[in-house]
N, C-alpha and C positions, 0 to 999 in steps of 0.2 A: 423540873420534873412535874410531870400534871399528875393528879388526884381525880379521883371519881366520887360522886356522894356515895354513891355504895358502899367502895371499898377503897387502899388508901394503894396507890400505885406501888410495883414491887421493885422493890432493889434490886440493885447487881446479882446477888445471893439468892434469889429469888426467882429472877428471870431465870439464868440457869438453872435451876431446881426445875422449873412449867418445859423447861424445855427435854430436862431428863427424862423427866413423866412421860412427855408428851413422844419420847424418842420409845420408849419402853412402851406405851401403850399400844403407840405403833405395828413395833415390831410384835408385840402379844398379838393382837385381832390379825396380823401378816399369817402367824403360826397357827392360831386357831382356823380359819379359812383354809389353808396349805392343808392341816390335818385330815380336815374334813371332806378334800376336795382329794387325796390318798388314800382315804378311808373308802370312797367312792368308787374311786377307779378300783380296786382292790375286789370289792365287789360285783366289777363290770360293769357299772353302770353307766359308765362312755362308753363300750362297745358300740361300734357302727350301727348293728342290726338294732339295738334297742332306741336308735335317735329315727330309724328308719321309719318308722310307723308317719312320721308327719309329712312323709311323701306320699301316703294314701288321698285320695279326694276326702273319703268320706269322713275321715277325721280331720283335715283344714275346713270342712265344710262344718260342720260339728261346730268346731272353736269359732268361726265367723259369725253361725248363728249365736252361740254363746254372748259372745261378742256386741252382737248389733241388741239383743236382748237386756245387755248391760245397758247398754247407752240409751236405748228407748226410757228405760228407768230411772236412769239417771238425769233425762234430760225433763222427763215428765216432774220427778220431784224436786228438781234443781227450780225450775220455773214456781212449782206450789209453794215449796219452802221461801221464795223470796217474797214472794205477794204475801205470805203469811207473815212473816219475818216483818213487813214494812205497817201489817194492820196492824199486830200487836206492839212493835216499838209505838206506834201513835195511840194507842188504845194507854198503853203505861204511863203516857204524858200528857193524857186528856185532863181535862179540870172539872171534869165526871170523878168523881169517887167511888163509884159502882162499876163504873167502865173501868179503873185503875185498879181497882181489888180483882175485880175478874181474869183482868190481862195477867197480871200478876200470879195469880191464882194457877192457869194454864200454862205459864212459863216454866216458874219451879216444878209442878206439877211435871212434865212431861221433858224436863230438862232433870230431873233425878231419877226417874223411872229408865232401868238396863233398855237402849233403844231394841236390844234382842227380845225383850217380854213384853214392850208394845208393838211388834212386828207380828210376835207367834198368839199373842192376843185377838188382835184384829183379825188373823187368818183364823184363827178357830171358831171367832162371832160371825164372819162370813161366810164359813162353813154350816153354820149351825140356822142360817136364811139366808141358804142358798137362793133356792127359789124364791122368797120373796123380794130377794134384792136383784134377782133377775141376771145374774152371774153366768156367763156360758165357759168350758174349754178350761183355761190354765189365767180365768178373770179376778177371779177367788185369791192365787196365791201373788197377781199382779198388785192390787189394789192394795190389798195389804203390805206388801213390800212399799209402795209409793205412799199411802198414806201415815206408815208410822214413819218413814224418812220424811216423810213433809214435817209431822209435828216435833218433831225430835229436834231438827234441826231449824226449820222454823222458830223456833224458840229460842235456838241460840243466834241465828239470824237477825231478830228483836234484841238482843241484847246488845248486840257490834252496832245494829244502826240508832238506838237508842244511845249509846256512848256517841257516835260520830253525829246526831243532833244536839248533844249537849256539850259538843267541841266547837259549835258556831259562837261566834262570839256576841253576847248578851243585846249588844247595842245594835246591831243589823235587825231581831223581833222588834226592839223596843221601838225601834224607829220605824219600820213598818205598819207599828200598831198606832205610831204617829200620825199616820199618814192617813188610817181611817180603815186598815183593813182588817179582816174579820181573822179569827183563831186557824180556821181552813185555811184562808187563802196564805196565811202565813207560813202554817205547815206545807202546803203544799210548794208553794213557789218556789220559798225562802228557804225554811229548814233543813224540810227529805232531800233536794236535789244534793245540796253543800253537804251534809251527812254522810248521803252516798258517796262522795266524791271522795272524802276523807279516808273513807272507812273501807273503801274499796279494794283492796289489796288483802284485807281478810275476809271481805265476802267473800272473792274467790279463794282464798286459801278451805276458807270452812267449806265452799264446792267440791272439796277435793277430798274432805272427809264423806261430803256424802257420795260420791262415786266411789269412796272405798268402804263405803258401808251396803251400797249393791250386793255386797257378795256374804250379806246375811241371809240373803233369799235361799240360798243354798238349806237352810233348816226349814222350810215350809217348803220345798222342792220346788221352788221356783228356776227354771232353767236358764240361769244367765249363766256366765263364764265359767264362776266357780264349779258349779253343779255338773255344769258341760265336761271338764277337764275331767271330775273325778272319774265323772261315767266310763270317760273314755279308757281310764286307766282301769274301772273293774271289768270293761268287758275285751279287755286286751291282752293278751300274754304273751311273751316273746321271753323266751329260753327258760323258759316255765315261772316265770316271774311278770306280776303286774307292772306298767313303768310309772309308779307313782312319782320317781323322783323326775323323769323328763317330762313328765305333762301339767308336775308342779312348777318347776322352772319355768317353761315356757309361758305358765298362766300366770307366773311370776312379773315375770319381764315386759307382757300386755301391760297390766296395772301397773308397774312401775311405769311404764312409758306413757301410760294414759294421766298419770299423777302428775309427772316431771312434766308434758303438757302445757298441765293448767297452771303449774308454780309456774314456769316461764310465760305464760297470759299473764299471771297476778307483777311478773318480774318486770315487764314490759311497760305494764298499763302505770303503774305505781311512776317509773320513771319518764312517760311520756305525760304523766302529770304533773311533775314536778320540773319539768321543761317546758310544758306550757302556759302562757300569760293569758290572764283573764281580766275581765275589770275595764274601766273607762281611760281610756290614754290621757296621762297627765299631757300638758302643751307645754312646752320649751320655754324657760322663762326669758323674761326680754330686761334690757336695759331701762333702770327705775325712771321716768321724766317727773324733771322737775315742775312744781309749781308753777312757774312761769312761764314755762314752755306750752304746761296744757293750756295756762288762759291765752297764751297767743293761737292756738290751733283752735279754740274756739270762737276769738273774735273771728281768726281768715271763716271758720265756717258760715256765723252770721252774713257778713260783710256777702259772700258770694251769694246766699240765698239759698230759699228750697231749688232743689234739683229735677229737672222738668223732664218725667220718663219718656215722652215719646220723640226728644230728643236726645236721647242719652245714647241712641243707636245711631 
């Protein structure tokens, strides 16, 4: 029977106990869903006519832009957050003390504060110079949606790759530093890449938090997904009722699809790294020769002479 440091492996008594639980809890979350999904219908809220609305142009047209709105946003703070995420990990392991309190400083800083009240922060200072920031159209509640997902998450970005540089092993710097190269060239070469590579499986996992945090824009009125679907539900009625619950589901099941995605990118990449061989090919060892073997292969060497290249062809 193996043991875990955690905890100590379960017995016969035991096992079936996790297994009653686990039968029980089952069947509870079976019944809850069942309830709700009776409660539903009861309602009408599967009636045909109420699913009918997403055969209109204008509302698939609607959720597309919604849609491509998300990903713009996603895609523009997904990028800042990592460049962000790779200054401040090096900034927290500089051998700068000022540069280390600072980084430091902006990490906690912006990694405690609700990412909802540096979002609706930033939108109401952009608001407040408009014009002098030169903002046109629906710029205002863009930048602020991408800039507080940049530092929010950037910050926790610096944290994962700051752990996946301190998981390189000691002796790959020390021997670089052997070798005459400078702190930069270190970090850059040596450390970030192998860091990255380590750690990369919850870089994108934490991507995954920032495309499901797009749909805070929704409180600054920014028109991504979220904001799209409700619209559609308040300017919609069909049997005198709003369809909050079908244009929630279906805004549902985007993000979920968009989420399950990127876990299968992080699921992927994780195990084609862990299949691939890196590093310098060891060579096949050979059979040891004896002592006396090599002085006779060195006298035949003398004995024959240097070897004369432009007869060698």
């Amino acid at each position: 029977m193996s043991a875990s440091v955690l905890y100590d492996a379960p017995g016969p008594k035991a096992r079936i106990r996790n297994r009653v639980y686990s039968v029980i809890g089952t069947l509870a979350v079976i019944g809850l869903i069942s309830f709700v999904v009776m409660r539903l219908n009861d309602k009408g809220q599967f009636a045909p006519e109420m699913w009918d609305i997403f055969n209109y142009a204008g509302v698939r047209n609607d959720i597309v832009d919604g849609l491509l709105t998300t990903l713009q946003v996603f895609a523009v703070a997904a990028v800042l957050s990592l460049a962000l995420g790779v200054v401040l990990a090096v900034g927290r392991l500089s051998d700068h003390k000022w540069i280390r309190l600072f980084t430091t400083g902006f990490i906690e800083l912006f990694r405690a504060v609700p990412l909802l009240i540096t979002i609706y922060g930033l939108w109401v200072l952009f608001l407040t110079y408009k014009n002098d920031l030169g903002f046109t159209g629906d710029g205002t509640e863009f930048w602020a949606l991408v800039i507080g997902l940049t530092v929010y998450n950037g910050s926790v970005q610096a944290e994962v790759l700051r752990a996946g540089i301190n998981s390189v092993p000691k002796g790959q710097s020390e021997a670089a530093y052997a070798l005459g190269m400078r702190k930069t060239q270190v970090m850059t070469t040596i450390l970030v890449p192998q860091g990255v590579r380590a750690m990369l499986p919850t870089i994108i996992s934490q991507l995954v938090v920032t495309l499901k945090d797009t749909s805070l824009g929704y409180v600054i009125t920014y028109q991504e997904l979220l904001y799209k679907v409700q619209h559609i539900a308040e300017v919609t009625v069909v049997n005198d009722e709003s369809p909050y619950v079908q244009v929630i589901i279906v805004g549902g099941v985007i993000y979920v699809a968009l989420c399950l995605a990127l876990s299968a990118l992080a699921t992927w990449i994780e195990r084609r790294g862990r299949r691939s061989k890196s590093g310098i090919a060891v060579a096949p060892a050979e059979q040891p020769v004896a002592a006396g073997d090599a002085l006779d292969v060195v006298d035949q060497a003398e004995v024959a002479g240097p070897v004369d290249a432009s007869k060698k062809n």
